[in-house]
C-alpha positions in Angstrom: 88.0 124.6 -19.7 87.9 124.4 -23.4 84.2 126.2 -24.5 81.5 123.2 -25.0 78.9 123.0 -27.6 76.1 122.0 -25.7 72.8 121.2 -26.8 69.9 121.8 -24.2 66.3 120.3 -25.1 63.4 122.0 -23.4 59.4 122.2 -24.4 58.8 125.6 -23.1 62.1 127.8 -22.8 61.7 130.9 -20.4 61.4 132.1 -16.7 59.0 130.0 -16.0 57.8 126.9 -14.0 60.4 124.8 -12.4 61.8 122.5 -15.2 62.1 125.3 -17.4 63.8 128.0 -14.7 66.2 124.8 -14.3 67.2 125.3 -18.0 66.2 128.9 -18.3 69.2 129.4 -15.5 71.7 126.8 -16.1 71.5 127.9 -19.9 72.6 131.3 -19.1 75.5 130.8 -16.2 76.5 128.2 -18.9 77.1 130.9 -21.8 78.4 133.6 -19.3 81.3 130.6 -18.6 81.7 131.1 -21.9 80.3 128.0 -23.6 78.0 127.7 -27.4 74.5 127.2 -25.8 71.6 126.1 -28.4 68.2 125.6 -26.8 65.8 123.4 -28.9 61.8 124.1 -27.9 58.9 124.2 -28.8 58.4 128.1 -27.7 60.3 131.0 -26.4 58.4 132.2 -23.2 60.6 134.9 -22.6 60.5 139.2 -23.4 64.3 138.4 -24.3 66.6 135.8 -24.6 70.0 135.5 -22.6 73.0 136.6 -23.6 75.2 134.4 -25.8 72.5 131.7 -25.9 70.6 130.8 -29.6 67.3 129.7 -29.3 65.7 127.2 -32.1 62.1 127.3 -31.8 60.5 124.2 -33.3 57.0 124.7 -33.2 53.6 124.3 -30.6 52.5 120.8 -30.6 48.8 119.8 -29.6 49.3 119.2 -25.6 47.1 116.7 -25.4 47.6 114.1 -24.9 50.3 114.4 -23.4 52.1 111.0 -24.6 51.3 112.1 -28.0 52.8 115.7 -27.4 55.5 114.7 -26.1 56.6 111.9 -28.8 55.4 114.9 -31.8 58.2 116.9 -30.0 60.5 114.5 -29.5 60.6 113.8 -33.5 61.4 117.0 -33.9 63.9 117.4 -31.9 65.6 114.5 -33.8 64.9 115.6 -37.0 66.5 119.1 -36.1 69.5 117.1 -35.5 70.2 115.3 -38.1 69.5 118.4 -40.4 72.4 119.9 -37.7 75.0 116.9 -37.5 77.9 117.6 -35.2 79.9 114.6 -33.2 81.3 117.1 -31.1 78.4 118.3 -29.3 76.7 117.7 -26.0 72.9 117.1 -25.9 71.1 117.3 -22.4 67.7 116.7 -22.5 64.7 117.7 -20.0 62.2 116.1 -21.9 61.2 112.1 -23.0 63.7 112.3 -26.1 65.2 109.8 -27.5 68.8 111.2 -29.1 70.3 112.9 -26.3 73.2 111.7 -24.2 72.8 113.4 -20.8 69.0 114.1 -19.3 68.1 115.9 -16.5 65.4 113.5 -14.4 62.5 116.6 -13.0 60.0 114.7 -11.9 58.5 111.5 -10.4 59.0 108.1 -12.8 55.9 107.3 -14.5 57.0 103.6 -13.7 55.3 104.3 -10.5 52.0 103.1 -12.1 53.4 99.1 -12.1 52.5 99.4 -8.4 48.8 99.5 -9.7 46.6 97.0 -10.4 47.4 95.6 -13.5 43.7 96.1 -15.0 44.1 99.6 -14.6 47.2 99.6 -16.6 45.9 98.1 -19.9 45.6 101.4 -21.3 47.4 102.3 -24.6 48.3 105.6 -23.0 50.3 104.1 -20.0 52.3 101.7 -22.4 53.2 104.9 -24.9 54.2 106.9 -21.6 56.4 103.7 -20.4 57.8 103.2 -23.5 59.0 107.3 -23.4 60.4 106.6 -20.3 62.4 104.0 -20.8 63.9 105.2 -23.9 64.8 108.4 -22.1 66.7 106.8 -19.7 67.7 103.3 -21.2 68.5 104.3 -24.8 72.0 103.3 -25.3 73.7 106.4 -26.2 73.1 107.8 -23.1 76.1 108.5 -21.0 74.5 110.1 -17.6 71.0 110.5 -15.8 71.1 113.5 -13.6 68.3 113.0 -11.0 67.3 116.8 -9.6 67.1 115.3 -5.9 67.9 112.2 -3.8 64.0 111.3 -3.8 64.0 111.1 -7.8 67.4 108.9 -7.3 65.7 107.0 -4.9 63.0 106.3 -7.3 65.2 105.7 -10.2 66.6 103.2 -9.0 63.8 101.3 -7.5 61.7 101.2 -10.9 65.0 101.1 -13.5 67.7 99.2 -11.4 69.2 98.2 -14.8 70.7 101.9 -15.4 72.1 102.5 -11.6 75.4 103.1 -13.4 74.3 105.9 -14.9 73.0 107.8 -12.2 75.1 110.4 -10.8 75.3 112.7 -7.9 72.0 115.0 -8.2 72.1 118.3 -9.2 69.7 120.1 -7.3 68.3 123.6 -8.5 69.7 126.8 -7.6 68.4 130.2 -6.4 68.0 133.3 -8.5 68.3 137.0 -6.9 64.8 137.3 -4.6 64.5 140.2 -2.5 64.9 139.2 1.4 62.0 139.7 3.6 62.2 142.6 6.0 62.5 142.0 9.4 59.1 142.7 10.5 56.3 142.2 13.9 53.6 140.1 12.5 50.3 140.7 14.2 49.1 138.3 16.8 46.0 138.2 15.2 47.3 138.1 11.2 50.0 137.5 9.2 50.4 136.6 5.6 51.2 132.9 4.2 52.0 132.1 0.8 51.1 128.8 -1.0 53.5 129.3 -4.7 52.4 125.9 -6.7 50.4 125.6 -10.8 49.8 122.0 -10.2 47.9 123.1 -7.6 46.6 119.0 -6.8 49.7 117.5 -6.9 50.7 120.4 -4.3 48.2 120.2 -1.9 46.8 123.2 -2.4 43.5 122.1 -1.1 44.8 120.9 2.1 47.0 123.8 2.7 43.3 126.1 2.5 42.1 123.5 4.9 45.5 124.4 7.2 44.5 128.1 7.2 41.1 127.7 7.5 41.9 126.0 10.4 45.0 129.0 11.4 42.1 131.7 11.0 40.3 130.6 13.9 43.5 131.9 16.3 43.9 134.8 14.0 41.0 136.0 12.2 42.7 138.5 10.1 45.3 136.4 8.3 45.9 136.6 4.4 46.5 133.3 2.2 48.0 134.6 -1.2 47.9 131.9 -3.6 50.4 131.8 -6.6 50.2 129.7 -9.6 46.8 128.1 -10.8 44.2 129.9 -12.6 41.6 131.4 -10.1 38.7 130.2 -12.1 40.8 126.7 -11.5 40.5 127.3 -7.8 37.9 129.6 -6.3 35.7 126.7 -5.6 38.2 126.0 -2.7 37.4 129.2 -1.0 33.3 128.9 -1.5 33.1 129.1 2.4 35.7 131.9 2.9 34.7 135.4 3.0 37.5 137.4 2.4 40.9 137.1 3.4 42.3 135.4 0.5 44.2 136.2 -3.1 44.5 134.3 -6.4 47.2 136.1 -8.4 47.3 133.6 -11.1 50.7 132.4 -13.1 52.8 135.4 -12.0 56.6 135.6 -11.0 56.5 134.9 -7.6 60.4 136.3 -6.8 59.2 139.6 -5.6 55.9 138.4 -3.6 58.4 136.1 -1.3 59.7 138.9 0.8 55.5 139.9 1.8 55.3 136.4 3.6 55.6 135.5 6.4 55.3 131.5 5.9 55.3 129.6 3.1 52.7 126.5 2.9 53.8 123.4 0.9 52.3 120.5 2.3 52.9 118.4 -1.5 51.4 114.9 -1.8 54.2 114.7 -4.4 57.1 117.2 -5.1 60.6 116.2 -6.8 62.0 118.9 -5.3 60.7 122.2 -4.5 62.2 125.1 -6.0 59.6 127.6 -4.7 61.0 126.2 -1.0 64.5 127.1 -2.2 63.8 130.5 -3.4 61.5 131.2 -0.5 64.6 130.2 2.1 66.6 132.3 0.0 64.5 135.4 0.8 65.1 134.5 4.8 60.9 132.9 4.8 60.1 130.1 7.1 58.4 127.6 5.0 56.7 124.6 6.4 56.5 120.9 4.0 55.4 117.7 3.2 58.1 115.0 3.7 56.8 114.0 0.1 58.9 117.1 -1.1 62.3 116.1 -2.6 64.2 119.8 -0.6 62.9 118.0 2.7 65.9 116.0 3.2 68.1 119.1 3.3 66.4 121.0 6.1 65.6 120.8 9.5 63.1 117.8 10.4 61.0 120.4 12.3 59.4 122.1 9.2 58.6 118.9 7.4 55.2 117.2 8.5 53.8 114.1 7.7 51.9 114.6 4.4 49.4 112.2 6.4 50.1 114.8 9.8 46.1 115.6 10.5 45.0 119.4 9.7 45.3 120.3 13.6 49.4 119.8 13.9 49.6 121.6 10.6 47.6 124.5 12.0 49.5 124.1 15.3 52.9 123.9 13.1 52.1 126.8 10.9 51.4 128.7 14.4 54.6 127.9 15.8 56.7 129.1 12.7 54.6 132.1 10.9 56.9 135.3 11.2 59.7 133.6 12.5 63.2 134.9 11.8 65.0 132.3 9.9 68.6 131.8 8.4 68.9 132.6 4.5 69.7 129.8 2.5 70.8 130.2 -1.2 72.5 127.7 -3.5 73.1 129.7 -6.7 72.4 128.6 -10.1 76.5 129.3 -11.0 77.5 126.1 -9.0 74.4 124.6 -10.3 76.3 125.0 -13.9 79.9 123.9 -12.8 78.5 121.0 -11.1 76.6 120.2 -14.7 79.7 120.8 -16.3 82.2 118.4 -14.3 79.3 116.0 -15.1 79.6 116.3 -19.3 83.9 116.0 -18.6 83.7 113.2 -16.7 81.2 111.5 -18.9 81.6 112.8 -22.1 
C-alpha cells in the first residue's frame, strides 16, 4: 500500500482513557505500517511520543462547558488546517469537528435526549451539543462514520437515518500487551474483584459496591480494587464499609488485571468496553451489563440485566469469581488494517 498522510484529531493524545488509547494505538500500528501520522490535540498526555508519529499540540481549552470546549477546539483544529493545506491527506476525527472526512463514533449520540420531554430540552446547551453532532456526522465532506460497536451503529441509525450510507462495518478496539493472570486457588472465603471505570456513574460503580457488599456476606474477606475516579470522588460509597476496599485513582490498569480474579462492569451505559477487552485478554472472567456495547460478542451467561436485582448479581459474581477462562485478544494491528481498507475504499 502506497504510505497515507493521515490526519488524526484527538483532545487529549496519550495512553489514556478509552477514546484516546483508540487513537493512542491505532496512531502507532499505523506509522509502524509505515504511513505520515500527524496528531492534532489539545495536549500530549504521554512521557514520550510513538515512533514516526508528529504531534501538533494546539492548546488547553476551558473544559467547561463542555459544548463550548469542544466548538473552541474544533476552530482550532480548522484553523490549523487551513494554515497546513494538503488535498492529499486523510483527516479522521474523534472529536465533534467539522472539517474531517472520516470520524470515529466513541460514544452514545447525544440525539438520545429527543426522547425527553421537550421542556427539558429548551436549553441553549442541548441545541449547541445537537448542532456538534450533526455536523460531525452530516457535514457533507464526510465520506465514512466508523461506529466503535454494533450498539453505537444501532444508535446511529435510529437518531440520524439520513447518513445510513455512511456507516460502515464497526471497528471495535483492540488489545494491548496485559500480563495474563496466573492460574491461581482463590479462597472460599475471598478473592479479589476489580471494577476499572473514571466515569464512575455512567459505569455503575455504585451498584457494583452494592454487588460486593452483597458477595461479602458469603466471603467476608474479599477485596474490591477500584480503578479510575478520584477517591475523594467516591469514598462516600464505602461510608459503611470497614476495610476491604482500594481506590487507586487514574492509574494504568494493564498490570493490576492479572491480580483479579473478576472483573465487575455492570454499566448503565457503555459504547463498548475496552477495560472488558483487555481484562479477557489477561484470561479474567468479567461479568456486564447488557448496556455494554462488547456484550454482544460474548457469552450471554456473563451479561446481566442492567435491571437484574443486586441478589442474581451477587449470585452471578459467586458463580464466576476465580474461574479459568479462555484468553481473548483482538490486537490493535488489525484494528489499523481494518481502518485502513476503510480510508481505500472511501477515499
Amino acid at each position: 500500500m502506497t504510505p497515507l498522510d493521515i490526519i488524526m484529531i484527538v483532545r487529549r493524545f496519550g495512553p489514556v482513557g478509552g477514546m484516546e488509547r483508540y487513537v493512542w494505538e491505532m496512531s502507532r500500528e499505523m506509522a509502524a505500517l509505515g504511513h505520515h501520522i500527524t496528531i492534532l490535540c489539545e495536549q500530549l498526555l504521554a512521557e514520550s511520543i510513538p515512533h514516526a508519529v508528529h504531534v501538533v499540540t494546539l492548546g488547553v481549552v476551558a473544559p467547561k462547558p463542555r459544548w463550548l470546549a469542544h466548538l473552541r477546539f474544533s476552530t482550532r483544529v480548522s484553523a490549523w488546517l487551513t494554515a497546513h493545506p494538503d488535498t492529499n491527506r486523510i483527516i479522521h476525527s474523534h472529536e465533534r469537528t467539522g472539517a474531517h472526512q472520516f470520524t470515529t463514533f466513541h460514544g452514545p449520540p447525544f440525539a438520545v435526549v429527543k426522547n425527553s420531554p421537550w421542556w427539558q430540552r429548551l436549553s441553549p446547551r442541548i441545541y449547541a451539543n445537537l448542532w456538534l453532532e450533526q455536523r460531525e456526522l452530516c457535514a457533507p465532506q464526510v465520506k465514512a462514520i466508523i461506529p466503535n460497536s454494533p450498539l453505537i451503529d444501532a444508535a446511529l441509525r435510529q437518531y440520524y437515518p439520513s447518513v445510513a450510507a455512511r456507516l460502515v462495518t464497526p471497528i471495535t478496539p483492540g488489545v494491548a500487551d496485559i500480563p495474563a493472570r496466573p492460574d491461581r486457588q482463590v479462597p472460599s472465603n475471598g478473592g479479589v474483584i476489580g471494577f476499572v471505570g473514571k466515569e464512575w456513574k455512567r459505569k455503575g460503580l455504585d451498584l457494583a459496591v452494592a454487588i460486593v457488599a452483597k458477595v461479602r456476606k458469603q466471603r467476608p474477606d474479599i477485596e474490591f480494587t477500584v480503578v479510575g475516579p478520584a477517591p475523594e470522588d467516591i469514598r462516600h460509597l464505602f461510608q459503611d464499609w470497614s476495610g476491604g476496599f482500594t481506590l487507586l485513582g487514574e492509574t494504568d490498569a494493564a498490570p493490576l488485571y492479572a491480580r483479579f480474579d473478576l472483573l465487575l462492569h455492570p454499566a448503565r451505559q457503555e459504547p463498548y468496553g475496552m477495560v472488558i477487552a483487555e481484562a479477557q485478554s489477561a484470561g479474567v472472567p468479567v461479568l456486564i451489563s447488557d448496556a455494554c456495547g462488547i456484550a454482544s460478542e460474548m457469552h450471554p451467561d456473563m451479561v446481566l440485566s442492567i435491571q437484574a436485582d443486586v441478589n442474581k448479581w451477587a449470585h452471578t459474581v459467586e458463580h464466576y469469581i476465580g474461574m479459568q477462562t479462555t484468553i481473548i485478544k483482538r490486537d490493535w494491528r488489525t484494528v489499523a488494517r481494518e481502518q485502513l481498507n476503510c480510508y481505500m475504499k472511501y477515499s
